[in-house]
N, C-alpha and C positions, 0 to 999 in steps of 0.2 A: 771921674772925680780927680781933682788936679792936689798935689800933694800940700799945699796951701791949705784946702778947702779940709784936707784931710788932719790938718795939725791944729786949725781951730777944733774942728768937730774932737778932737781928742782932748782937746785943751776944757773946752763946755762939759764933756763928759767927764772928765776928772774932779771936775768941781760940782758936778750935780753926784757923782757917784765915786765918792773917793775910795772905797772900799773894793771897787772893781779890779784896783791896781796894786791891792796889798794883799801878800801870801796868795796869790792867786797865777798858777806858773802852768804853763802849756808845756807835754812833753814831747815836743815834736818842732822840726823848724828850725834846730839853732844855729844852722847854716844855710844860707840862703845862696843858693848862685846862678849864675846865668846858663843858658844854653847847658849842653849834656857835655861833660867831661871837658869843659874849657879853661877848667879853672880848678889853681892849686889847692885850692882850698876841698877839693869832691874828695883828694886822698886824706883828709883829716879825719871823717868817720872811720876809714878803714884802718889810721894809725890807732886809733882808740879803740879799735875792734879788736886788733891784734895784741895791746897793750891792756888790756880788761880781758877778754875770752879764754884766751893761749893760756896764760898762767892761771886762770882758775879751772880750764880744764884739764891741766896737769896736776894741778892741787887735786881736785877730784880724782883723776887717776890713780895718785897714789895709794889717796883713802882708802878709794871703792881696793884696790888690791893686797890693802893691809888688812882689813875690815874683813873682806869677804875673800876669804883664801883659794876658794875654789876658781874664781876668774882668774883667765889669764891675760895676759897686758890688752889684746886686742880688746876682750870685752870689760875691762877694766874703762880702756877709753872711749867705748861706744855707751858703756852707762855715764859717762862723765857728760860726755857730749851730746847724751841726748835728755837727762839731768835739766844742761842749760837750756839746752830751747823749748822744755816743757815751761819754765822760768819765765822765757821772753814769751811762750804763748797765754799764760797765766797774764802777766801785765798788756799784749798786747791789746786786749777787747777796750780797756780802761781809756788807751792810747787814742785808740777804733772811735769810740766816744767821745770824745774830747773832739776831735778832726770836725766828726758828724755836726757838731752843734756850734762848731765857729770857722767853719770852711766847704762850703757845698763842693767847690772845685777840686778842691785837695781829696775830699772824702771821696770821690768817684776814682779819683787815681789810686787810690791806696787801699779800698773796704775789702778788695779782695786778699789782702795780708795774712789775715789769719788762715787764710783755706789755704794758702801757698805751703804758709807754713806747716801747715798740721800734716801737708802732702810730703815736706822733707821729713817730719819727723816718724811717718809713717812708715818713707822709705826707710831712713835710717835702723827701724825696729826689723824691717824686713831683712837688711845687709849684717844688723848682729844675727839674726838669728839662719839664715842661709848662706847669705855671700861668703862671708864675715872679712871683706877686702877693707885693711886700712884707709887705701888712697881713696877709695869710695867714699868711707865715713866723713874723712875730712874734706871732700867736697861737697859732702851733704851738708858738712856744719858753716863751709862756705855762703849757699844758700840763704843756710837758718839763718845766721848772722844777718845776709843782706835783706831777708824780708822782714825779720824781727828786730833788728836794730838800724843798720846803716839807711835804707829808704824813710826811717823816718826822722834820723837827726838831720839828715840835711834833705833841702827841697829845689830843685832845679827848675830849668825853664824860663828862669826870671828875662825878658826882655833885655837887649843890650843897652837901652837908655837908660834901664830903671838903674836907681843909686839905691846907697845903704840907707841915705834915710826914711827915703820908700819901703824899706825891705820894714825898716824897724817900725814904723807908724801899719805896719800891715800886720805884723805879730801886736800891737797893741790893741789894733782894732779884733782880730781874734782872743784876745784877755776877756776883752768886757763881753764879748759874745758871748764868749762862754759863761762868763759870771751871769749873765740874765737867764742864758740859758736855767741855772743851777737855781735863782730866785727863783722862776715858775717852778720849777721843782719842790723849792721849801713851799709855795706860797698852797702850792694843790695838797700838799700833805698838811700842813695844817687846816686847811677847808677841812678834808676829811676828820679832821680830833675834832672842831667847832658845829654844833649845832646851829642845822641852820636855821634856827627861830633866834640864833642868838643876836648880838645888836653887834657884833663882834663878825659876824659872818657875811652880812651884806658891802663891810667896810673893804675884809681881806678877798671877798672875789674883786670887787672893783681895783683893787689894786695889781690883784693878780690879772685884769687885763691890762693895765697901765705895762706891767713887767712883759706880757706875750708882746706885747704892738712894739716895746723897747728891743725887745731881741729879734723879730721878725724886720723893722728896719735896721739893727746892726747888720744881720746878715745879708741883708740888699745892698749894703755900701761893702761890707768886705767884697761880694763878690763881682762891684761893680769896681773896686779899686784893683783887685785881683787882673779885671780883663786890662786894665791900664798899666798894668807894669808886669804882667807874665804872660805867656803860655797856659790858657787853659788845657791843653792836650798835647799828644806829642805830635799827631796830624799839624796844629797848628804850625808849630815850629817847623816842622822839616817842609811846609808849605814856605815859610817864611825867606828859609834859607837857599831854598831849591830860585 
């Protein structure tokens, strides 16, 4: 798909389905760049990691050690920091979801996130309670941080040709994906309340295949726009380069 063909089909969609594009927000992607570490832009999640994390797991630290008098600083900051990435593992699935239902490519790179995660925070339980080594913690919360937050605000690979309006027509074709996705959703749960003798019931299946055959073609162009302006794998690229 040529980035033309991709800005009518968004244009048509917006007008057949306005509602796709209102209050309707992906939380993943919002940095887009090319190749792996080439670009200033890969250290922006990390400024915002350390500018959001740091300070609320110091916040926490002091709590957990005014609160609860018996911890001493070490495990003051090992319930702080592990606090947060119980947090980012809670939001994470929702994340996991969203990816699944408007990025086939993306979703094979990233569905193993949660298990990463649950692996640092497992360690992290094991280092309060035996190690109990600071420098450990904080490179476990390194970790936490990179598979619960930084791998999903920004998404690399992008191909060296691809432009930003590529990037942006490629997040909007994931919007409406996801939005049909969410219609089949409503449309089976209400079949479920409606009888089906009712006059009511014959109208909302057929519609609800009109909504499956809409979001099974949306994600045949994402992932056909996908192979045209990125890296589906990391094999590819280092094929590319090499």
């Amino acid at each position: 798909m040529q980035s033309k063909q991709v800005q009518l089909l968004l244009q048509q969609l917006e007008t057949l389905y306005p509602a796709a594009f209102k209050r309707n927000f992906l939380l993943y992607s919002q940095i887009k760049t090319r190749g792996i570490l080439d670009d200033w832009r890969e250290l922006v999640p990390w400024v915002l990691a350390v500018m959001i994390f740091i300070p609320i797991s110091l916040i926490l630290q002091n709590f957990f050690s005014n609160h609860l008098e018996k911890l001493d600083a070490f495990q003051s900051l090992s319930y702080a920091i592990i606090s947060i990435l119980l947090v980012l593992m809670w939001v994470l699935p929702f994340v996991i979801k969203q990816i699944k239902h408007s990025s086939h490519s993306l979703y094979q790179l990233l569905r193993h996130a949660p298990i990463k995660l649950a692996v640092v925070i497992l360690l992290s339980g094991l280092n309060l309670m035996f190690t109990e080594s600071s420098l450990l913690m904080w490179i476990l919360f390194y970790f936490g941080v990179n598979f619960g937050f930084v791998r999903f605000y920004k998404e690399n690979l992008f191909r060296d040709h691809s432009q930003s309006l590529e990037h942006y027509q490629l997040q909007q074709l994931r919007r409406i994906c996801f939005w049909a996705y969410k219609q089949t959703v409503k449309s089976r749960l209400k079949l479920r309340l409606i009888s089906s003798q009712s006059s009511h019931y014959q109208a909302r299946k057929i519609q609800l295949g009109h909504e499956a055959d809409l979001y099974v073609k949306l994600l045949k162009y994402e992932q056909a726009y996908c192979k045209q302006i990125k890296h589906l794998d990391l094999d590819s690229y280092i094929d590319e380069k090499l």
